[in-house]
N, C-alpha and C positions, 0 to 999 in steps of 0.2 A: 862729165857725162859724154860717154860717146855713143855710137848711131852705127847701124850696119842694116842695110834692106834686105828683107827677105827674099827667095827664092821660091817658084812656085813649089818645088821640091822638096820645100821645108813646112809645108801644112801636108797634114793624115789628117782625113773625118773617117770615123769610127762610130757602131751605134750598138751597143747592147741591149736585151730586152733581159728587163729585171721582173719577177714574180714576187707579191708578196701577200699575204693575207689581208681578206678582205672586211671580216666584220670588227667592229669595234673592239678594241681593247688585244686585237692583233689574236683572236680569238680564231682555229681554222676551222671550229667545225662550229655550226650555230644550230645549238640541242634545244634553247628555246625561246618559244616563240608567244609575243606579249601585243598585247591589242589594246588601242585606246577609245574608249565609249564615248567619250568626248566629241573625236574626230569621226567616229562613225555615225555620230548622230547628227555630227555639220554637214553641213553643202556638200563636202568635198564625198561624204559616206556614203551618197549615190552613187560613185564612181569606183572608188578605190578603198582596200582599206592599209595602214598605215602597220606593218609590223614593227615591233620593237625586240629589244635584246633583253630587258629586263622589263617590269611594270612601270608605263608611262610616265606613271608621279614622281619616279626616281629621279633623282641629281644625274644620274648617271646614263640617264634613257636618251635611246638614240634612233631615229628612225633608221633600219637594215635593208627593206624591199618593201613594197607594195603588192597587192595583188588586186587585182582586178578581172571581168570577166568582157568581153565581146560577142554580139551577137547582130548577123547585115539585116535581123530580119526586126532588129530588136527585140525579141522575146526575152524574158528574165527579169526585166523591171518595168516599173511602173510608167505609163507614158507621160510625158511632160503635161501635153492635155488630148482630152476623152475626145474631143472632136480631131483632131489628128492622130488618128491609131499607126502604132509600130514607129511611133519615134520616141525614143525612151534613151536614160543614160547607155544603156549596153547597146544598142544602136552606137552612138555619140564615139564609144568605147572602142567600137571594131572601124568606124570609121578615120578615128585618130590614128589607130595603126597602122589601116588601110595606107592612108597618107604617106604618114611616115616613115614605112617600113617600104611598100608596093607601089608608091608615087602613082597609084592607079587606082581611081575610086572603081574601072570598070574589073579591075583584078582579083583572083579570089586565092586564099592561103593553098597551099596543096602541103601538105604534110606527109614525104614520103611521096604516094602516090595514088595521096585521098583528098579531093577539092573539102577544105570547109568554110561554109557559114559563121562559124565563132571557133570560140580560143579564149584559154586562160592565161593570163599575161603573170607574170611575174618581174616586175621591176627593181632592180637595184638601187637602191639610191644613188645619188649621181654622189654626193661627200665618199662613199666604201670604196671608191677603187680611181687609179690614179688617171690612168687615160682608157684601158678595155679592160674586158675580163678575158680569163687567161682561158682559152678552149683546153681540153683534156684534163682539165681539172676538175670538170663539175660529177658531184654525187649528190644527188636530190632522191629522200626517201618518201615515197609518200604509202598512207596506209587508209583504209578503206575496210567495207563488212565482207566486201571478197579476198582480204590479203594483203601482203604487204609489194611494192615496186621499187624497185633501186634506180635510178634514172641517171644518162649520166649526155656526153654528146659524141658523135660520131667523127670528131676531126682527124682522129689517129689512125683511121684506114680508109678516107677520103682521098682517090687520086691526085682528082683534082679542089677545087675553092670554091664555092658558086658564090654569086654576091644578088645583094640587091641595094637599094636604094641606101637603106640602112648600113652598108659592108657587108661583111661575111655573114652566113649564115651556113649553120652545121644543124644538122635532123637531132633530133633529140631520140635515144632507143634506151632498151634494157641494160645497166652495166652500173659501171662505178670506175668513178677515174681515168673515164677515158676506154675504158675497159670494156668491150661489148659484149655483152649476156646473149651467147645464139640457139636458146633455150628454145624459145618458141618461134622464133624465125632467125633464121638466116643472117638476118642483117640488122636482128634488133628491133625489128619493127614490130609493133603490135601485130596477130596472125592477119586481120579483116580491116583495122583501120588504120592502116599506114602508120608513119611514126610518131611517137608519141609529141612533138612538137619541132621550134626549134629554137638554137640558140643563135644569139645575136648580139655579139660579145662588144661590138662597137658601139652600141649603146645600150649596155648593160641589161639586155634583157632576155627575157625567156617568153616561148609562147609555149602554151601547150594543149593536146588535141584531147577535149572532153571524151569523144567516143573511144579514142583509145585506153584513155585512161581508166572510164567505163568498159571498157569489154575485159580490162586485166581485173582491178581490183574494186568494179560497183562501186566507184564513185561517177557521178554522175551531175550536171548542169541541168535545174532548172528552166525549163524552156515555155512556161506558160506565157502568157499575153498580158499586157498590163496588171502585173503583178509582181511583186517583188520576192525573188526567188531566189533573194541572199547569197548568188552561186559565187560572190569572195570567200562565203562564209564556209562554202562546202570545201573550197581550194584549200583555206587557211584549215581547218580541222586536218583535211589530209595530210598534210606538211605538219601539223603540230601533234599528231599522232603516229606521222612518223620518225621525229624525233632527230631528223640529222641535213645538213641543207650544210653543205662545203663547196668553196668554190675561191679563186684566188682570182686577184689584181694582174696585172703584167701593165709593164711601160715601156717602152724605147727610149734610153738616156743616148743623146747623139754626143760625141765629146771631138771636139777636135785639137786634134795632137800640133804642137808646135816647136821645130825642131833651132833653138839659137844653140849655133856654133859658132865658137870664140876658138879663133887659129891660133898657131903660138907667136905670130907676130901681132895678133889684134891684140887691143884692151890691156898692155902691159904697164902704161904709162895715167898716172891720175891725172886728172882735168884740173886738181881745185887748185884756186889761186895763191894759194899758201905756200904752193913748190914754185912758183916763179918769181923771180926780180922781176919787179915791177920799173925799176928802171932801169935793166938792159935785155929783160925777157930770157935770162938765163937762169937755167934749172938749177936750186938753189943745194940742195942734198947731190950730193957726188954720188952715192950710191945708187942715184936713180937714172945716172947716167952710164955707169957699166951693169949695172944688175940691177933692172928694176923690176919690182914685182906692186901685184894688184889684189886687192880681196872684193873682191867685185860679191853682194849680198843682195841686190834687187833688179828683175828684169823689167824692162817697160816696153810694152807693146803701142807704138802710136800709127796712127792712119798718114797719108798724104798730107794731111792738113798740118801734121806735127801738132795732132792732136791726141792726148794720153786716152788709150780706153780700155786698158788692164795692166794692172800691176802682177808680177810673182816673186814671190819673199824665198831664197833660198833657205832651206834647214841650219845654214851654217855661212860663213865665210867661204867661201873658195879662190883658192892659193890661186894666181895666176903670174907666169912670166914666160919667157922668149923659149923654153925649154917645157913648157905643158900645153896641152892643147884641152878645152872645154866642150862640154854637147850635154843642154840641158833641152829639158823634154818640159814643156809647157800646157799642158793639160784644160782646156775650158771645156764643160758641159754644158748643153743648156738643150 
């Protein structure tokens, strides 16, 4: 076994961003959309409701997104109790976002260039996608008694990146694929209520703005007072009426490249003790002594400590002596 230290010169880090499909079954566009009575009728149904890819009782069923509704004033559901009015799950709902999203319970959504009060949330499963979702990919259909909306996000003619607490965030407008529909404004925005929401690809989510969505196609939130005003339930019909909800994974694979080179005087001679007298320490094959050659088959990467902590298995043997030079390329992702 022989040893040769590396050079700084000999490490390359490299990171590609891979896209791949995000619902189940590597499925890119997700036509439909299935609900569990079960989970709407638990604990968890005040809150959110649970979409599925196919009908819940299936072997095969997968939770894909969530949706849920937010509202600071609580309006939309029922209050937890009668002697405290306006605190209810949609309360509960906008202010988990608030959090999350705006690190500032005193902060309010502005969507485009319209403060709101509430938001329909659309959440990814955190299983469907590997590390974000992929910006200029989303096409979200939603349909409604005014029409149908093609929704998609604004990243692809954003100068600049805005962020918040959450990462990025892109305005959600009229389009598809990145694509912006300048039909009714300019920039995709609903004409009166700013844009339709936004996307929030670092953690998997979407918000989006009731009144805009209501001024396009009369869908509309719920906003009575302790009362439950189903508004997942108006979200989810939207989306399962209209029939098409695409949107893609992306990951950053970092890989770092590792360059051993083997000169044509290195590594020509084997180690094992089979080629030595053992009692005069003379090299016992004469051919290794004018013409020695090596088939050197496994790299070992070890730390300071002359401690092993990656192996790389060549494809084949490789021929080495005093007349070739070697340069293999060692590849770890992670």
């Amino acid at each position: 076994m022989s040893f040769k230290r590396l050079d700084p010169e000999d490490f390359v880090i490299s990171a590609d961003s891979i896209t791949a499909t995000l619902w189940s079954g590597g499925t890119v566009a997700l036509t439909n959309f299935y609900t569990s009575s079960v989970q709407e009728a638990g604990s968890s149904g005040d809150f959110y409701l649970n979409i599925y890819q196919t009908a819940s009782t299936d072997t095969s069923a997968a939770v894909q997104f969530a949706v849920t509704y937010g509202n600071a004033l609580g309006s939309g559901s029922s209050y937890y109790n009668n002697v405290v009015p306006y605190v209810s799950p949609t309360k509960t709902n906008y202010g988990q976002y608030q959090n999350l999203v705006l690190g500032d319970e005193n902060t309010d959504f502005v969507f485009g260039n319209i403060t709101s009060s509430e938001f329909w949330a659309i959440s990814v499963d955190r299983t469907r996608y590997k590390e974000t979702l992929f910006p200029g990919s989303l096409t979200l259909y939603l349909s409604g008694s005014g029409g149908s909306l093609s929704l998609t996000d604004n990243s692809q003619i954003v100068p600049t990146v805005t962020y918040t607490d959450a990462g990025r965030v892109f305005q959600i407008v009229s389009g598809a694929a990145g694509n912006v529909f300048t039909g009714v404004n300019s920039n995709g925005y609903s004409a009166a209520s700013g844009s339709y929401g936004w996307l929030l690809p670092d953690i998997g989510t979407i918000l989006l703005n009731p009144k805009a969505i209501s001024a396009s196609i009369q869908v509309d939130a719920n906003r009575s007072n302790n009362s439950d005003g189903l508004n997942y339930r108006r979200l989810y019909n939207a989306i399962n009426l209209g029939g098409n909800f695409q949107i893609n994974s992306q990951e950053t694979i970092s890989s770092d490249y590792i360059f051993i080179r083997a000169r044509n005087a290195e590594f020509n001679y084997s180690e094992n003790p089979s080629f030595i007298s053992g009692s005069t320490g003379e090299v016992i094959y004469n051919n290794f002594i004018n013409n020695p050659q090596t088939f050197p088959t496994t790299i070992g990467l070890y730390n300071d400590n002359n401690e092993l902590l990656a192996v790389a298995k060549l494809s084949r043997p490789l021929l080495k002596d005093f007349t070739k030079e070697a340069l293999v390329r060692v590849k770890l992702d992670f």
